[in-house]
C-alpha positions as CSV (number, residue, x, y, z in Angstrom):
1,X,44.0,-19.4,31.6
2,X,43.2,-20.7,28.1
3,X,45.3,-18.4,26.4
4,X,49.1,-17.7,27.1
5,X,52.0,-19.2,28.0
6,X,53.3,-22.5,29.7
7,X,54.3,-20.3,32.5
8,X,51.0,-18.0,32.4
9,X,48.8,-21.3,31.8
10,X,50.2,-22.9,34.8
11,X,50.4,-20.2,37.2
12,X,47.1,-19.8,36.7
13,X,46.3,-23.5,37.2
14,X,48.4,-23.3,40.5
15,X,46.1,-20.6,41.9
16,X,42.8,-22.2,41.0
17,X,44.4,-25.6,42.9
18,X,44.8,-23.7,46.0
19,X,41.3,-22.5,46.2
20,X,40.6,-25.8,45.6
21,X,42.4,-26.9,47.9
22,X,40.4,-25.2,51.1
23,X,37.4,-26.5,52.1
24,X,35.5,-23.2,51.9
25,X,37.1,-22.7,47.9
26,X,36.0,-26.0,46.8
27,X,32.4,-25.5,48.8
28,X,32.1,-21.6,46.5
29,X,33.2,-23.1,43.2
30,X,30.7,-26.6,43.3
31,X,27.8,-24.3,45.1
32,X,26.4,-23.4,41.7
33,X,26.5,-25.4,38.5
34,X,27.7,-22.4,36.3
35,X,31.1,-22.1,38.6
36,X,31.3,-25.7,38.7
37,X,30.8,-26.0,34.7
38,X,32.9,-22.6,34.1
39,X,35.6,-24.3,36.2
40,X,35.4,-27.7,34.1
41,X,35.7,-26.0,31.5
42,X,39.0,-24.0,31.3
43,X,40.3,-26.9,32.9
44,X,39.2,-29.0,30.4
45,X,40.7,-26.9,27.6
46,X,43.7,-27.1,29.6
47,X,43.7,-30.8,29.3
48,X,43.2,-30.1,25.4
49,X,46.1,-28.3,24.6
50,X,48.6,-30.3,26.9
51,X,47.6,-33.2,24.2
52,X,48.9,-30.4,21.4
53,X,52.1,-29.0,24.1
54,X,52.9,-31.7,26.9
55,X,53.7,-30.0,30.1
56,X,54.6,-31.8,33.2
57,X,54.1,-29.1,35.4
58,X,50.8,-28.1,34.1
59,X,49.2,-31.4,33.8
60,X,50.4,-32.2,37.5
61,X,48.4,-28.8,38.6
62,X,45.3,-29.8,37.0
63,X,45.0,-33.3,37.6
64,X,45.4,-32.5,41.3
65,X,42.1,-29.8,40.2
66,X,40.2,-32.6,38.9
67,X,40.9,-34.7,42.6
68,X,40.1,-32.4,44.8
69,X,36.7,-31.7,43.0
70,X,35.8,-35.6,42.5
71,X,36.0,-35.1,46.5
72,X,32.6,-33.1,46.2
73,X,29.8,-35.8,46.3
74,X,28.0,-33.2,43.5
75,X,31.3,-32.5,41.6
76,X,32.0,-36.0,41.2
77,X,28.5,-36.6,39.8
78,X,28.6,-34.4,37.5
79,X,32.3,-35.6,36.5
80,X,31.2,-38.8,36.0
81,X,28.4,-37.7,33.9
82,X,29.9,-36.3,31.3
83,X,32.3,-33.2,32.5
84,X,35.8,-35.4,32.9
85,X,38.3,-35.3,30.0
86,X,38.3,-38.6,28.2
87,X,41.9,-39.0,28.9
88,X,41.6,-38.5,32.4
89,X,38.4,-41.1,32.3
90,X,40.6,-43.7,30.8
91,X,44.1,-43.0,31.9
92,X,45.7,-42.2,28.3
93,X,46.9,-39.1,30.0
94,X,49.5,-41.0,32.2
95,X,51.5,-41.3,28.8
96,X,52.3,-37.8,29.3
97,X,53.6,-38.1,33.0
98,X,57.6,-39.0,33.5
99,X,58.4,-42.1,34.6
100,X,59.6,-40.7,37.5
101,X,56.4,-38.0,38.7
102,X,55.5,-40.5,41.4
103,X,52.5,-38.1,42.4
104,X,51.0,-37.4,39.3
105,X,50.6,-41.1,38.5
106,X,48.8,-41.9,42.0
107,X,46.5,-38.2,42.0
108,X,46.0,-40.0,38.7
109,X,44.9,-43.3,40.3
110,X,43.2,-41.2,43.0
111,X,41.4,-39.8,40.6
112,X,40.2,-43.0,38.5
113,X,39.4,-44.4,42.3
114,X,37.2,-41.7,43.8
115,X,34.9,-41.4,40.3
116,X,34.5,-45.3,40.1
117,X,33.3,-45.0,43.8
118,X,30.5,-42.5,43.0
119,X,27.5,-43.3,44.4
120,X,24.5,-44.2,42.2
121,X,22.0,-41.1,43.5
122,X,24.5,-38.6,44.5
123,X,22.8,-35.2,45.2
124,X,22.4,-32.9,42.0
125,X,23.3,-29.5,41.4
């Protein structure tokens, strides 16, 4: 995923949001630290080189990532700890979203919402 195309980096991106996106994907990938952290990861350098090559398509695919795992009580401890991008953490990344990408500005929110609600023990990895 890190290395490629626009295309190749988003595809990729796509497929990782739709394991995400079922309950037993999301459960495999924040069972263990290492997927969690392996998943950060890529995602975060994918958040690194849309600041160096904006891509609308890409950054909506992985800021709807990023949601669906701040909706793991031990994902979105470990988010809030020190695993989400900066620009996701204070919203510079909206900059990058058209005016008109309705849904990528409230995931965004969503986002911003859910890791501000984090509970002050959630469970560790």
């Amino acid at each position: 995923m890190e290395h490629g195309s626009e295309l190749s980096k988003t595809v990729a991106t796509f497929i990782l949001q739709k394991i995400l996106l079922d309950d037993h994907g999301l459960s495999y990938i924040c069972y263990t630290f290492e997927r969690f952290k392996s998943v950060t990861s890529v995602l975060q350098s994918m958040v690194d080189s849309l600041q160096r090559e904006p891509s609308g398509r890409l950054l909506k695919h992985v800021v709807r990532c990023y949601l669906r795992l701040s909706e793991n009580p031990r994902a979105k401890e470990a988010l809030n700890r020190n695993l989400m991008p900066n620009q996701l953490k204070d919203g510079t990344i909206i900059q990058m979203v058209k005016a008109d990408d309705n849904s990528t500005r409230r995931w965004i929110q969503m986002l911003q919402r859910n890791l501000s609600n984090a509970p002050k023990t959630a469970p560790q990895f």
